[in-house]
N, C-alpha and C positions, 0 to 999 in steps of 0.2 A: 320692334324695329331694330335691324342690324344699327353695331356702331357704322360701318360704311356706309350704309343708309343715311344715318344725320345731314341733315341739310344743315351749311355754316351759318354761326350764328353773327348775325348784320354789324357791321362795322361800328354800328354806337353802342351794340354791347362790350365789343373788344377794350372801344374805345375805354367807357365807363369803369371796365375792370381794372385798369391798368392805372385810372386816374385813383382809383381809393385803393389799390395795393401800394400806389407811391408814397400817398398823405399816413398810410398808418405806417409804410416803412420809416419816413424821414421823423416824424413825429418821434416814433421808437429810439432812433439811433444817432439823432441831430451832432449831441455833444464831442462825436467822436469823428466829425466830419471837421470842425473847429479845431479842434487837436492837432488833426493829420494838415489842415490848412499851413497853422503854425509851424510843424515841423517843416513843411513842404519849404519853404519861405527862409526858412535858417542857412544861411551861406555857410561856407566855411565845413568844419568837422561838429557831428552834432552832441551837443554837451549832454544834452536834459532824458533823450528818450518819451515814452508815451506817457510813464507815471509822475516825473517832472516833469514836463509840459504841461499836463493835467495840472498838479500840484500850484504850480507859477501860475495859470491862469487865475484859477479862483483864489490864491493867496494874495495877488498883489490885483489882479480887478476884480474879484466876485464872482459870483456862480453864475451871476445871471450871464456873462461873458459871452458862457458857454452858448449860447445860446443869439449872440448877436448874429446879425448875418442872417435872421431864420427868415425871414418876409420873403426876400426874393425866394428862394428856395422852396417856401411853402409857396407862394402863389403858381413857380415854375413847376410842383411835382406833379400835379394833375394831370397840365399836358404832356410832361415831359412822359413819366412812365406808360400816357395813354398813346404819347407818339409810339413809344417804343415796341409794346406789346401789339398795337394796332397795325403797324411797320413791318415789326415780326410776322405777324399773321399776313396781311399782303405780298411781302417779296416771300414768302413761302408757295405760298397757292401762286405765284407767278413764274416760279422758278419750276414748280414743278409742274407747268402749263406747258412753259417754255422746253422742259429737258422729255416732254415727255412720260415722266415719272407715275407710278400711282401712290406712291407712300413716299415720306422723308427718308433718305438716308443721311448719314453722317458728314459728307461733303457739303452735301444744299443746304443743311442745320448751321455751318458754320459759314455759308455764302450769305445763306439768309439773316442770320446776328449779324453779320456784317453789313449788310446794306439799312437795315433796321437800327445800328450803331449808328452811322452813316446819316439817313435821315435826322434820327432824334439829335444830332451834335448840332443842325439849322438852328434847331429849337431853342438850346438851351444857353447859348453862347449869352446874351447881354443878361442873362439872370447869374450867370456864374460869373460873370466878369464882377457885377454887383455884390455877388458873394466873397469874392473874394478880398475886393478894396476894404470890402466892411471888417473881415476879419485879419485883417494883419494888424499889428501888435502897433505900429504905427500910425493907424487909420486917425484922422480927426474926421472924418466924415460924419454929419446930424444922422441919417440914416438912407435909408435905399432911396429916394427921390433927388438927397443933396448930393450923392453921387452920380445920379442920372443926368442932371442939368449938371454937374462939372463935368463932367465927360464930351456933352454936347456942348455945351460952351466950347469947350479946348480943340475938341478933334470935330466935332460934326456927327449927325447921325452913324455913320460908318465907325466913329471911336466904339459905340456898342457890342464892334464883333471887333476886337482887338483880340485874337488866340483862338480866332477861327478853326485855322488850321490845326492848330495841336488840339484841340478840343475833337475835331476831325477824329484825326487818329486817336486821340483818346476813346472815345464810343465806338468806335471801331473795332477795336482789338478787345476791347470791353465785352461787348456784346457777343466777338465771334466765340471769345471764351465760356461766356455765359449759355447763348443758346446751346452753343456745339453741345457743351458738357453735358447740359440738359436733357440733351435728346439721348447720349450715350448710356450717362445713368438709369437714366427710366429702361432702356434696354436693358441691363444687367439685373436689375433688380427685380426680387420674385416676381409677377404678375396681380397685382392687386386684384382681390375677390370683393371687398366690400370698399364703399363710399370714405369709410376713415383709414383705411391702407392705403388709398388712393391720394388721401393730402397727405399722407406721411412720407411715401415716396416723392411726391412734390416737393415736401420741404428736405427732403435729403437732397433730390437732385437740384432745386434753387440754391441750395449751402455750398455743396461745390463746386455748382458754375459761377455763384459768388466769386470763391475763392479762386478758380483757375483764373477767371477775369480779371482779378483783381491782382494778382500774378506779372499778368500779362501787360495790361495795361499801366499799372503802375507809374512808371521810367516815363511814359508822354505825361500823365495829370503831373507829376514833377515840374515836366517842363512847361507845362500848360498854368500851373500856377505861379514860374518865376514870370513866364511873360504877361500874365497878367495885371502881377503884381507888381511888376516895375514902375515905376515913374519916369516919364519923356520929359527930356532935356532938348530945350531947341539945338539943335546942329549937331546933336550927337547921335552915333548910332545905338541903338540896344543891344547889349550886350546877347539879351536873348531876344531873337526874332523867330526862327523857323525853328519846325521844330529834331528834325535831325542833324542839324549842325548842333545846337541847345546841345541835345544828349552826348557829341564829342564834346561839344567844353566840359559838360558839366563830369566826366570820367577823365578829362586831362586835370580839372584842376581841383577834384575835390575826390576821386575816386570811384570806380564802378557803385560802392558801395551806398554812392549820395544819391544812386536813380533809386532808390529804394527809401527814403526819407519819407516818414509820413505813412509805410504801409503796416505797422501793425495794428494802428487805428481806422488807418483803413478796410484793413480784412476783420478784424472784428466787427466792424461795421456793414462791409459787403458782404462776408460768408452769410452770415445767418441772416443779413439784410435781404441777398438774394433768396435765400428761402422763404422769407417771409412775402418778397415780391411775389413768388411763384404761387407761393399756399392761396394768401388771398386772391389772385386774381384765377386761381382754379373756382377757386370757392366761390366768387363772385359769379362767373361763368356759370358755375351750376346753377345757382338761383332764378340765371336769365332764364337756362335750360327749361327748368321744372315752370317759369312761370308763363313762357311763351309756349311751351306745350311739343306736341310733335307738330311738324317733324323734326326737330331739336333736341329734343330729347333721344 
């Protein structure tokens, strides 16, 4: 059977792929999401870098440190990566319903990351919010529950999506970088002949949609973790609220340089993290393929 021929494969297997390509990415890469939090988080001009931040954490709390914050995270990456990939795959087949089209090209690749970024930021908002209380360096929080019920307590259900918006744009511009890239790479790249070329390309072009994504988006997770991380004062306004005024303060008063805090731990994390999204959830995919038989295969 032609590959044109494949019939797509049902939305619980998209789903499924994408929920154990997240769990074996964040598993992989957690410590270095801790890192980039910290640095994210540091006002002012930044002292330490990745290898002192690293170094400060486990020297003055311990190693396990690194690793606080992981619950919400892990219990969010299932859905979250299976929102994503499952996202991805719908506003594709919709876009290219809607334009017409019979293949992807490079415009709907990065329409379609986008709306699929778009989606998955509904998702993720009160696990990252949780994420992120837990891991600043000031936190007294017991763990991801004593946060949940201070949050509700103070502000009400709705305190949950506190950085809605820049979380918004965060997956957003995330995603368009990721998909887009995705689809450009595998275009340039020789034509895979056998099953193991086929993931290798995959993890080439997951690595630098990682990386463009991680590029791009950058400057909003900055802002997306000052306001999350802030603390509300009655009668005062937050200094950071939205999220593109956030980005003029934060180059008026700390320099262009500070929308970039937090990304070498980041792209070490997302470059190859995105490969490895991509790898596993091809490889996942296959398995559905071969087990549900034709016409899927």
């Amino acid at each position: 059977m032609a590959v044109s021929e494949r019939k797509p494969l049902p939305f619980v297997a998209n789903f499924a792929a994408g929920a154990i390509a997240g769990v074996s990415e964040i598993l992989t890469f957690y410590p270095l999401g801790e890192v980039k939090t910290r640095m994210q988080l540091e006002t002012g001009k930044s002292t330490s870098g990745l290898v002192g931040t690293f170094k400060n954490i486990v020297r003055e709390e311990g190693v396990g440190r690194l690793y606080r914050g992981l619950v919400p995270p892990l219990l969010l990456e299932a859905p979250k990566r299976a929102t994503k990939f499952a996202a991805n795959d719908f506003w594709g087949k919709t876009y290219l319903r809607l334009t017409g089209q019979s293949k992807m090209t490079q415009e709907l690749a990065i329409l379609t990351g986008s709306s699929a970024g778009a989606t998955e930021s509904f998702v993720v908002v009160p696990f990252e919010l949780v994420k992120i209380k837990l891991q600043d360096k000031a936190s007294t929080f017991a763990g991801p529950m004593d946060v949940v019920r201070t949050i509700i307590r103070n502000d009400g259900l709705l305190g949950l999506y506190v950085g809605m918006e820049s979380t918004f744009w965060r997956h957003l511009w995330w995603n368009a970088g990721y998909f887009g890239c995705i689809f450009k790479v595998r275009e340039v790249l020789p034509k895979p002949e056998t099953n193991k070329a086929r993931l290798l390309n995959d993890l080439a072009a997951g690595t630098v949609g990682g990386f463009v994504g991680t590029a791009v988006n950058t400057p909003f997770d900055v802002v997306k973790s000052r306001i999350q991380g802030a603390t509300k004062a009655p009668g005062v306004v937050p200094k950071y609220n939205w999220t593109y005024p956030a980005l003029l303060t934060i180059v008026r008063e700390e320099g262009p340089a500070a929308l970039y805090k937090g990304f070498a731990p980041k792209v070490l994390r997302l470059a190859p993290g995105g490969g490895v999204l991509l790898l596993v959830v091809e490889f996942t995919l296959g398995l559905f393929r071969q087990a549900l038989g034709p016409p899927y295969i």
